[in-house]
C-alpha positions as CSV (number, residue, x, y, z in Angstrom):
1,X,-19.0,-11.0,-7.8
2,X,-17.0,-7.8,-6.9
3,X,-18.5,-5.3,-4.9
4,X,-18.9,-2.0,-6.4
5,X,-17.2,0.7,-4.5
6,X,-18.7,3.5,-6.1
7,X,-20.6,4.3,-8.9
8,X,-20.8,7.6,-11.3
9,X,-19.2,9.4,-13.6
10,X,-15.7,10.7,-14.9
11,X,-15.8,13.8,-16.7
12,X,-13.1,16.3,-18.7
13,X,-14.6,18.8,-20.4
14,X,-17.8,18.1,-21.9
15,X,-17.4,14.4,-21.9
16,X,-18.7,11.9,-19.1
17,X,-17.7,9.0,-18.9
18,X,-20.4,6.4,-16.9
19,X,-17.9,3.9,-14.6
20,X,-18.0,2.1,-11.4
21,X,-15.1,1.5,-9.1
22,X,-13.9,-1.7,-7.6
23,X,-11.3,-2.4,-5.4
24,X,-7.7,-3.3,-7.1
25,X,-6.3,-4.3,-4.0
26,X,-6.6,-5.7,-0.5
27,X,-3.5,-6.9,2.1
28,X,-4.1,-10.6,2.4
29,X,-3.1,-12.2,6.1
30,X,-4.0,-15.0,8.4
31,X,-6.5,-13.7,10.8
32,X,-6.6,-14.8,14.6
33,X,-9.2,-15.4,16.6
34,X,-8.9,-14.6,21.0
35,X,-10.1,-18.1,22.0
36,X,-10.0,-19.6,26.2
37,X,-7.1,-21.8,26.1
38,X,-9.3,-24.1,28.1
39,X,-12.2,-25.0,26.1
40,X,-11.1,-23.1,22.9
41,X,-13.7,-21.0,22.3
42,X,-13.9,-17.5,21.2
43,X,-14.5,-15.0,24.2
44,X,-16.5,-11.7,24.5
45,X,-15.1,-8.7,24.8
46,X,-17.1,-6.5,27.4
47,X,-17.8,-2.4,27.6
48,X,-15.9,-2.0,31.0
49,X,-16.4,1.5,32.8
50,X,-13.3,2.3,35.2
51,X,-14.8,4.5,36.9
52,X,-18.6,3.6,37.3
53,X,-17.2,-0.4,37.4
54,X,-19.1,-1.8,35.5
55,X,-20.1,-3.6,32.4
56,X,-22.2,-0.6,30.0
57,X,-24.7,-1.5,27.1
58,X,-24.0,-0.7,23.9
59,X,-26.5,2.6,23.8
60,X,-24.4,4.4,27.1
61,X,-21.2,4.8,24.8
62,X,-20.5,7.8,23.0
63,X,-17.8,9.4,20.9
64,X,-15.6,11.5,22.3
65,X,-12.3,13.7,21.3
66,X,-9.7,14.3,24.1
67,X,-9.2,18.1,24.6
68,X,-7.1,18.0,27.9
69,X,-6.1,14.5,30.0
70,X,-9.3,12.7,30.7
71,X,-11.5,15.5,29.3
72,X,-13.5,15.2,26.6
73,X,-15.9,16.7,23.9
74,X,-18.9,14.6,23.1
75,X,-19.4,14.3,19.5
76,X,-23.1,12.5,18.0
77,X,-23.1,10.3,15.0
78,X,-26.1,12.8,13.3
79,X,-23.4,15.9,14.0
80,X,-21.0,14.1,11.8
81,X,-23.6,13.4,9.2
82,X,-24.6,16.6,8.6
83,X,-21.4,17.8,8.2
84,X,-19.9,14.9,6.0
85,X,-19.2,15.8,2.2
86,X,-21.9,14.8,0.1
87,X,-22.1,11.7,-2.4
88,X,-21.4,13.2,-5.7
89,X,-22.0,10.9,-9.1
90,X,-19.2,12.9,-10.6
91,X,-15.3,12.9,-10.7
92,X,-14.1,15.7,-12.5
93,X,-10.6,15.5,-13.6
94,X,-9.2,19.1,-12.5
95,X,-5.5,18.7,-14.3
96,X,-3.3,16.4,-16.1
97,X,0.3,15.3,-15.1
98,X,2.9,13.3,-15.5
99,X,3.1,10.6,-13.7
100,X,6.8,10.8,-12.7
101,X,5.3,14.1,-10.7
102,X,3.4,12.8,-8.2
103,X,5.6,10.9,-5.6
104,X,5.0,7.7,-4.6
105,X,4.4,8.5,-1.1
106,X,1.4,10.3,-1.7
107,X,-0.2,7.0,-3.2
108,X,-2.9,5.3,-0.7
109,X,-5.9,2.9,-2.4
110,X,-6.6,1.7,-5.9
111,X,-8.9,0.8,-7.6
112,X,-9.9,-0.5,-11.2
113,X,-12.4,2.2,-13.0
114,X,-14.9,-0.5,-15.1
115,X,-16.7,1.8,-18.0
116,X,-20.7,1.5,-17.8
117,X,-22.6,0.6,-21.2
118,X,-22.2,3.8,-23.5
119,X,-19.5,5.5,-22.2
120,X,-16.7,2.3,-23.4
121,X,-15.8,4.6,-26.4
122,X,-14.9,7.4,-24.5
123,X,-13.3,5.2,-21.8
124,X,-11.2,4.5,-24.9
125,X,-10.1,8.0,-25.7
126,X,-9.2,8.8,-22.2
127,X,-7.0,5.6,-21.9
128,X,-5.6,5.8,-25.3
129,X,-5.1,9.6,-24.7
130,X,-3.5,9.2,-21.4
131,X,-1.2,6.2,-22.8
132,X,-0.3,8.6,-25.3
133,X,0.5,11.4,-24.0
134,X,2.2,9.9,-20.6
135,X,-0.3,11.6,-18.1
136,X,-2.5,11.1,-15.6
137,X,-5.7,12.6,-14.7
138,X,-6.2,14.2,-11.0
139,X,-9.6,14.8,-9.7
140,X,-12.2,15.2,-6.9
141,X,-14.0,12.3,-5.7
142,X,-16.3,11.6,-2.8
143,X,-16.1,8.2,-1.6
144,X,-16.9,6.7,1.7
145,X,-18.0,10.4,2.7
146,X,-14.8,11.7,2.7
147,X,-13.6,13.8,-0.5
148,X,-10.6,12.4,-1.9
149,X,-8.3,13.8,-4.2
150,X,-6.9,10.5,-6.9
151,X,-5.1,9.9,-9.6
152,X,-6.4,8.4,-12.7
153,X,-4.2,6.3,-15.1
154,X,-3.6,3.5,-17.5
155,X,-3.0,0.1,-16.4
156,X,-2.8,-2.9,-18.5
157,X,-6.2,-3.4,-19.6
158,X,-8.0,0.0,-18.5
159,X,-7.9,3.1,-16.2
160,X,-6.8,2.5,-12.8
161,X,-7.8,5.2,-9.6
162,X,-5.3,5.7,-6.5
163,X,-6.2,8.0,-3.9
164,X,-3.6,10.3,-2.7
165,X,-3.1,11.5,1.0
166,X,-3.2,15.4,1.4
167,X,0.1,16.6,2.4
168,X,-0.9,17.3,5.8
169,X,-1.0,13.5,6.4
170,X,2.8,12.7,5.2
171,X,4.6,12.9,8.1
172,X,7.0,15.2,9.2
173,X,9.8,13.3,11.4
174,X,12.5,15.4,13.2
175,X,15.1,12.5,12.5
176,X,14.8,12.1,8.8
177,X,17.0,14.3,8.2
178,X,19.3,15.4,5.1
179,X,22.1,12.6,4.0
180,X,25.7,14.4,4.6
181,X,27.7,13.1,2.1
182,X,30.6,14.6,2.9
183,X,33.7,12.3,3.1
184,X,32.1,9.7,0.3
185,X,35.1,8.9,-2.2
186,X,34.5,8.7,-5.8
187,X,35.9,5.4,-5.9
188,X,32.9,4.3,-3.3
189,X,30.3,6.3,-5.2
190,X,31.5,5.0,-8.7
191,X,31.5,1.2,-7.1
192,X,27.8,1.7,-5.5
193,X,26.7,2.6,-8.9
194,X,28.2,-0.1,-10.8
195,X,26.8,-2.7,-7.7
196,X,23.3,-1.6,-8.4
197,X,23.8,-1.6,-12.2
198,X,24.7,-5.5,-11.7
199,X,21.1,-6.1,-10.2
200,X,19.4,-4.8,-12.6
201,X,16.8,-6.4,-14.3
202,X,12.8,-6.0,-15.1
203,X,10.2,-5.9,-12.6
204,X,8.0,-9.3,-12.5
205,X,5.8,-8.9,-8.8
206,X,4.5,-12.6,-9.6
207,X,8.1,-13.5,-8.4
208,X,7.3,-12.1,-4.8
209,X,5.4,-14.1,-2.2
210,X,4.8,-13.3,1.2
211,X,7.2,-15.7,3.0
212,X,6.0,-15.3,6.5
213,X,2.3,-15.9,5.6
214,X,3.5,-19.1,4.2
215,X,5.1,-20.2,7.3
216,X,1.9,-19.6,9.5
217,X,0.1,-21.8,7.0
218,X,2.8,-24.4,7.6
219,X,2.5,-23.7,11.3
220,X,-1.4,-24.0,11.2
221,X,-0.9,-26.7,9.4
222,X,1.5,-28.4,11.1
223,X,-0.2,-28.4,14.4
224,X,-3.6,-29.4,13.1
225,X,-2.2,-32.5,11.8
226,X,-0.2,-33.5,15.3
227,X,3.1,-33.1,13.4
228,X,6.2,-31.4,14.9
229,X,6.7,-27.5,14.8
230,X,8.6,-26.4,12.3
231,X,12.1,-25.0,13.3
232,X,12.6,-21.5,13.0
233,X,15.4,-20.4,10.4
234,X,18.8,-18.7,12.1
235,X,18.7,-15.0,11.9
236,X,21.1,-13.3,9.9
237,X,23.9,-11.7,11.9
238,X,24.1,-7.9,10.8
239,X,26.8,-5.6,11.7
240,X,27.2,-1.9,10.7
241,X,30.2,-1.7,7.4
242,X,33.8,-0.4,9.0
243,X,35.5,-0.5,5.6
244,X,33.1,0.5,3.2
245,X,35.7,0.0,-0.2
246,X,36.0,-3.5,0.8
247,X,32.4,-4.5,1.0
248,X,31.5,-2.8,-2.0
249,X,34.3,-4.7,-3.7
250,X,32.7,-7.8,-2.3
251,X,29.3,-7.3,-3.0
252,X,30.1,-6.4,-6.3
253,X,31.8,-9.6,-7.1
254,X,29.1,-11.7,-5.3
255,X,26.6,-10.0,-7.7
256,X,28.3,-10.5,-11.0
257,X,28.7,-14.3,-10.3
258,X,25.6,-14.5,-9.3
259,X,24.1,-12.8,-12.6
260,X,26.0,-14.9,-15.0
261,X,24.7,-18.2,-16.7
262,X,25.4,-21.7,-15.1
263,X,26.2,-22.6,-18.5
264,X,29.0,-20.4,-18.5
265,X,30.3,-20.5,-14.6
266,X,30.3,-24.6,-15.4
267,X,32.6,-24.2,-18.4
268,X,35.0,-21.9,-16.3
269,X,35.4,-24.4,-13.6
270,X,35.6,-27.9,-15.3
């Protein structure tokens, strides 16, 4: 049974809506354990001191921010506490958008919002109303001590949450700079278009799989059962484009082969 993340209520005006939150999501990889090669059992890892040399018990650590090289502010776990937001049972939705408004690269966890015995009718008028109208809800939320800022919207069978980083956490990098497009030809912008045109087609995620994961099963695998490695594929050789005109041509042709029927490509060539 799913773990409930957090459990309360949304609210918009006067209505409250009772719901608990589970997690929509979680990365999935192959964990690795640090084992001695000799006897292949896990090893401990040890509290080492540098400068006292030696091994310290659990209750000699502290927390501690770096304010200068090798100086540091000790910070107590009850000093957090008291100073952590307080668990609230309410989400209020402070604005609607639309969707299209709030960039992607704000979006950070999800979760599926699960309506609570008599608040399923109006969990139905906010998901019909947000289906409708082609918004989404954003509101305050405290979860895992920390107040979070998400958006709330439809998905497939009910309302879905994703909290948002605050835009002091989207990074600001001197390199990603403005794209110069001076000296682009129409031609090359006209042939980039059509390119991407020729891939379209709908979204289906079921038709994505995490290749490498599936290699270190076959790896695991492999070696469990005494059987040989498998080999690794050859890298593909990739140099920067000199004649941009000419690879777009190509790519464009590659493309449109590739998105016609067999049916059709076999009749040509027989």
């Amino acid at each position: 049974m799913a773990a409930t993340v957090w459990k309360g209520y949304i609210t918009f005006g006067l209505i409250s809506i009772p719901v608990r939150l589970f997690a929509a999501a979680r990365e999935e990889h192959i964990r690795f354990h640090e084992v001695h090669r000799e006897c292949r059992r896990r090893i401990q890892t040890r509290l080492y001191c540098p400068y006292h040399k030696r091994i310290v018990a659990r209750d000699e650590v502290a927390m501690g921010y770096e304010t200068d090289k090798d100086k540091y502010v000790l910070v107590e776990p009850a000093e957090l506490k008291n100073i952590e937001s307080r668990s609230s049972k309410e989400m209020n939705i402070l604005q609607f958008t639309k969707l299209a408004d709030v960039d992607p690269i704000y979006y950070q966890t999800s979760y599926f919002a699960v309506p609570e015995e008599g608040g399923k009718r109006a969990y139905a008028l906010l998901f019909r109303t947000l289906g409708a109208t082609g918004y989404v809800g954003i509101a305050r939320v405290v979860l895992h001590q920390r107040e979070s800022v998400v958006v709330i919207r439809p998905y497939e069978n009910g309302l879905t949450l994703h909290t948002i980083y605050y835009p002091s956490e989207i990074r600001a990098v001197k390199e990603y700079q403005e794209i110069e497009e001076a000296g682009l030809k129409k031609q090359e912008i006209a042939l980039g278009e059509q390119f991407a045109r020729a891939l379209v087609k709908p979204f289906h995620p079921q038709e994505f799989r995490d290749e490498y994961q599936a290699r270190v099963k076959q790896l695991i695998e492999s070696k469990e059962k005494g059987h040989a490695i498998p080999k690794p594929g050859q890298p593909k050789h990739v140099a920067p484009v000199i004649d941009l005109m000419s690879a777009l041509k190509k790519s464009l042709a590659t493309a449109s082969s590739a998105s016609k029927p067999k049916s059709k490509r076999l009749r040509k060539t027989a």
